[in-house]
C-alpha positions as CSV (number, residue, x, y, z in Angstrom):
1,X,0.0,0.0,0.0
2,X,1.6,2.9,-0.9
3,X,1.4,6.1,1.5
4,X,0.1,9.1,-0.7
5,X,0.1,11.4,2.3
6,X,4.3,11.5,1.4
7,X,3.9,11.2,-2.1
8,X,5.9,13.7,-4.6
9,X,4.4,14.3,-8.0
10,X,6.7,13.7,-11.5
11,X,5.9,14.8,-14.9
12,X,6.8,13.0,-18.0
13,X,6.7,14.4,-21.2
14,X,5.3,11.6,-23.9
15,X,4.6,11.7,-27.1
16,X,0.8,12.4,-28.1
17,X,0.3,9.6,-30.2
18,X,1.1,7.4,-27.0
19,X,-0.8,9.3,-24.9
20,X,-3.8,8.8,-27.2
21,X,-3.1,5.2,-26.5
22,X,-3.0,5.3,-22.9
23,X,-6.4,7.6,-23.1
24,X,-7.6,4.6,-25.2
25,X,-6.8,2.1,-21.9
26,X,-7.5,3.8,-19.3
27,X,-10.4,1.8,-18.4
28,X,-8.5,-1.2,-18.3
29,X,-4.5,0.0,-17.2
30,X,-3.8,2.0,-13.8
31,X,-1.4,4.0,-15.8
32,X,0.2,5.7,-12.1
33,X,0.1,1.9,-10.9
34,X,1.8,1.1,-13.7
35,X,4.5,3.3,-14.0
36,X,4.6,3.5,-9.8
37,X,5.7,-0.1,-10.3
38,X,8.3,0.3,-13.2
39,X,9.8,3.0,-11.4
40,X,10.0,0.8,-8.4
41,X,11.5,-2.7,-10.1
42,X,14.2,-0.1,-11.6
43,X,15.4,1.6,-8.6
44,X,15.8,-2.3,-7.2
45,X,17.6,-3.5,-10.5
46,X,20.4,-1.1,-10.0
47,X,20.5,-1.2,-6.3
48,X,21.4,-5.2,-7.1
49,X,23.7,-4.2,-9.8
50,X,25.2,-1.8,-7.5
51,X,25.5,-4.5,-4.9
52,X,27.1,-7.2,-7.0
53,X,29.7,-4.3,-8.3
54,X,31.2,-3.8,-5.1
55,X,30.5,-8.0,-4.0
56,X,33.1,-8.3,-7.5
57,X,35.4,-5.5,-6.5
58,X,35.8,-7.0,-2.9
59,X,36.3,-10.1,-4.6
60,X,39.1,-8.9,-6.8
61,X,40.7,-7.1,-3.7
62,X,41.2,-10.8,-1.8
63,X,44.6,-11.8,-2.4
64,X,45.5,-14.6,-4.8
65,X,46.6,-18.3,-3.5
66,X,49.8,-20.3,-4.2
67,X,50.1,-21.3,-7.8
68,X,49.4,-25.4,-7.0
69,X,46.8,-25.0,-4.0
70,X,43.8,-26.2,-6.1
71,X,45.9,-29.8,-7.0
72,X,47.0,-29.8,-3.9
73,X,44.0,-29.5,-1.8
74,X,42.4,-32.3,-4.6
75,X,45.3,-35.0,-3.8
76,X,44.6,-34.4,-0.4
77,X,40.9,-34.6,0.0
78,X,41.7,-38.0,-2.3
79,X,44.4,-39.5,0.1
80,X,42.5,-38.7,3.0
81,X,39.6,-41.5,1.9
């Protein structure tokens, strides 16, 4: 439920021919719903994009292991069983 009591207003500048379509569904499409929602899904797309940017620059940061460690660590975990 969204609080309107704290709601700001934006204006969008479309062309007319789409906003003769949008006139022509207006019975049927919540156009402020709709673009509420869009508007929304976007902001958490780029927070998550944002998010994995710094997870793979932390990641890049860690320092490197000894050439060998993987085949190592396999030969082990093989002559352990």
């Amino acid at each position: 439920m969204v609080n309107y009591m704290s709601s700001a207003v934006v204006t969008v500048r479309i062309p007319e021919d789409l906003r003769r379509e949008m006139k022509r569904y207006r019975e049927k499409i919540n156009w402020s719903a709709e673009i509420r929602e869009f508007i929304a899904e976007r902001i958490e797309e780029e927070r998550k994009r944002e998010a994995f940017e710094r997870l793979l620059n932390l990641v890049k940061s860690l320092p490197g292991v000894p050439e060998g460690t993987s085949k190592r660590l396999v030969r082990d975990e093989r002559e352990s069983h």
